[in-house]
C-alpha positions in Angstrom: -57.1 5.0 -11.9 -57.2 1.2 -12.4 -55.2 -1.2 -10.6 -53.7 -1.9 -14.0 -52.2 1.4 -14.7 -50.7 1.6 -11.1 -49.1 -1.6 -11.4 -47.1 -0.5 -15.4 -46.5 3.2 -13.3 -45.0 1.5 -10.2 -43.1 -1.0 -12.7 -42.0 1.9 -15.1 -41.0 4.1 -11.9 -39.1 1.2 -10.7 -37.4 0.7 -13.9 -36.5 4.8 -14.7 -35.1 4.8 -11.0 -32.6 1.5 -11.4 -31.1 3.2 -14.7 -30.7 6.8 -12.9 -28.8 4.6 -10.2 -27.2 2.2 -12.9 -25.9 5.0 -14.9 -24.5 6.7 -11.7 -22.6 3.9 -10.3 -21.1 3.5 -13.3 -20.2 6.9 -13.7 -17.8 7.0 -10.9 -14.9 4.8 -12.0 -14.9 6.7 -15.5 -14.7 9.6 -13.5 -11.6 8.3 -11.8 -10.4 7.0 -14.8 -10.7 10.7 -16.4 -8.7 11.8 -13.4 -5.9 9.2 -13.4 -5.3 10.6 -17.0 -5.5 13.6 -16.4 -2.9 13.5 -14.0 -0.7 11.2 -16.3 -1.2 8.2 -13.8 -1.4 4.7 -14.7 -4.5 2.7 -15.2 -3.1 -0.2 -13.9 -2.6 -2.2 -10.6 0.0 -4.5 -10.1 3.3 -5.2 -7.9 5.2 -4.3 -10.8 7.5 -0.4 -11.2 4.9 2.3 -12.9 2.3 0.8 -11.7 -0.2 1.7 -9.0 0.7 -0.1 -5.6 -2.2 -2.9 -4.7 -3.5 -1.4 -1.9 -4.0 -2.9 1.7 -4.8 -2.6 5.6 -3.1 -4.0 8.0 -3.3 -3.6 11.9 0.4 -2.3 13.7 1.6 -3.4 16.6 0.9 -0.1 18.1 -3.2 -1.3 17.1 -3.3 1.7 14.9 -4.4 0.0 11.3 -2.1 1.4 8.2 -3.4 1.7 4.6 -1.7 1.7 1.5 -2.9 2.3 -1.9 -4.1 5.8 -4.0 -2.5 9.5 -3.4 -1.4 10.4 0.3 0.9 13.6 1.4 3.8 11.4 1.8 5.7 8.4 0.0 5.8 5.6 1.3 8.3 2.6 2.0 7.2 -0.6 2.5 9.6 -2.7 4.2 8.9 -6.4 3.9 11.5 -8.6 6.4 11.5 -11.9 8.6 13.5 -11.7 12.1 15.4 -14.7 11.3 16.9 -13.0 8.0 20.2 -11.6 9.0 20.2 -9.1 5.8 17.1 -7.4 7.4 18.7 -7.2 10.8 21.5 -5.6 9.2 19.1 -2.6 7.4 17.2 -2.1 10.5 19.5 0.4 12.5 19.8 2.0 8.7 15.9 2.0 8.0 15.3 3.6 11.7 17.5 6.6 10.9 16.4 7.3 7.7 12.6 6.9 9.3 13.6 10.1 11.6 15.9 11.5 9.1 13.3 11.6 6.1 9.8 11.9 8.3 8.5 14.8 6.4 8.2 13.5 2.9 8.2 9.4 4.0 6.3 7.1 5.5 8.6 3.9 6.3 6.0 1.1 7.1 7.6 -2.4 8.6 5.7 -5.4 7.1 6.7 -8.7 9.0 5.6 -11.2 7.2 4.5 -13.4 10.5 3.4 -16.5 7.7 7.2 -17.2 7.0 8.3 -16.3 10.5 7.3 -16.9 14.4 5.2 -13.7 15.7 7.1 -13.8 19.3 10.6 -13.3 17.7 9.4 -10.6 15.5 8.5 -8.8 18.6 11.2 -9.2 20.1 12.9 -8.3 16.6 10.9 -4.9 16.9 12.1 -4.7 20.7 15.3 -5.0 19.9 16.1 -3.2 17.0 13.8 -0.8 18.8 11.8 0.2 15.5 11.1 3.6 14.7 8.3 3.5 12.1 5.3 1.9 12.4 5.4 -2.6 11.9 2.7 -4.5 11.5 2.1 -8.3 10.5 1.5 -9.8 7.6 -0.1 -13.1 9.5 -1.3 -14.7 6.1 1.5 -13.4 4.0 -1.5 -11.9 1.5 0.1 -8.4 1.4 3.4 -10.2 0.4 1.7 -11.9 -2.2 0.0 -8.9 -3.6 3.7 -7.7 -4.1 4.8 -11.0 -5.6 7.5 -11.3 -2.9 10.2 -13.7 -2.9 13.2 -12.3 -0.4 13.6 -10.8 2.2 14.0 -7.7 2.4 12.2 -6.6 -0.2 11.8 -2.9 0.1 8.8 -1.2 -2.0 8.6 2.1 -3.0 5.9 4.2 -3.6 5.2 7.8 -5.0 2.9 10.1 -3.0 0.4 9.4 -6.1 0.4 5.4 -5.1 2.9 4.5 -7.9 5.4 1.8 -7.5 8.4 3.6 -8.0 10.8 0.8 -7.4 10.7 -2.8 -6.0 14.2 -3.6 -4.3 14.8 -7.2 -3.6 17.6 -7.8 -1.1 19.3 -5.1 1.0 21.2 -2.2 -0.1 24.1 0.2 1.3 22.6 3.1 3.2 24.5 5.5 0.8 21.9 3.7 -2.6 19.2 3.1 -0.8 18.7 6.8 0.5 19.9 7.7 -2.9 16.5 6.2 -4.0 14.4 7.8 -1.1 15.7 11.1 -2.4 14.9 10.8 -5.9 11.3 9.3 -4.9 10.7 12.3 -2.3 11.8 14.9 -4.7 8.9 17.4 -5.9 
């Protein structure tokens, strides 16, 4: 075999293996598409109710790193506060019983968001409130961003499937804010 016919076998080799890997790539979000309609869940991200929760990592002041975003065996509340916000230190006695009251169905994460705040007073925010679910910070105040926030507390919840279920700006009686736990934890 010529050097000629190598070269257009190598070249056509080349190109038949880029469009098995082209079309495969591409296959996966379609596939994930499929699924999301299948299981009647939205297409769309967004920090808006119905649709799915921007997902995000942050680090928690235990070191362990916290994800949010897609399905998980639990729903999940994001809780995004300041220490210096008096409404916030008012829910957090609240938020720490219904973390230990509501443990098997929800995941209450703490999201201090450290850009609008000093990190040394919201640890001794956490000290002294002794926080019961897991805080981390927001140092940047990106994962506040994703969720369009403007007050604190804003409260975020999200369905087991990732779905925003409800965006709560401000805080709320025990008695209407466990009254939205319940209805987001029922099966």
């Amino acid at each position: 075999m010529n050097a000629v016919k190598k070269r257009n076998l190598t070249v056509m080799a080349l190109v038949a293996f880029l469009l098995v890997l082209t079309v495969w790539h591409n296959r996966e979000p379609e596939a994930a598409a499929v699924f999301q309609q299948q299981k009647g869940l939205p297409m769309r991200i967004g920090p808006q109710a119905g649709l799915l929760a921007p997902s995000f990592s942050l680090k928690g002041s235990d070191d362990r790193v916290y994800s949010v975003g897609g399905t998980r065996d639990k729903a999940v509340m994001l809780n995004f506060w300041a220490s210096w916000c008096e409404p916030c230190q008012q829910e957090a006695p609240e938020l720490n019983a219904m973390a230990e009251q509501y443990k098997d169905v929800l995941d209450i994460y703490g999201i201090n968001v450290t850009s609008y705040d000093y990190k040394p007073n919201a640890e001794r925010f956490i000290k002294k409130y002794n926080l019961a679910f897991p805080t981390m910070f927001d140092l940047k105040g990106e994962v506040f961003a994703k969720y369009n926030g403007a007050v604190f507390p804003t409260n975020v919840l999200i369905d087991k499937n990732g779905v925003i279920s409800e965006i709560v700006l401000g805080v709320l009686s025990r008695e209407e804010l466990e009254r939205k736990i319940i209805k987001l934890t029922r099966p």
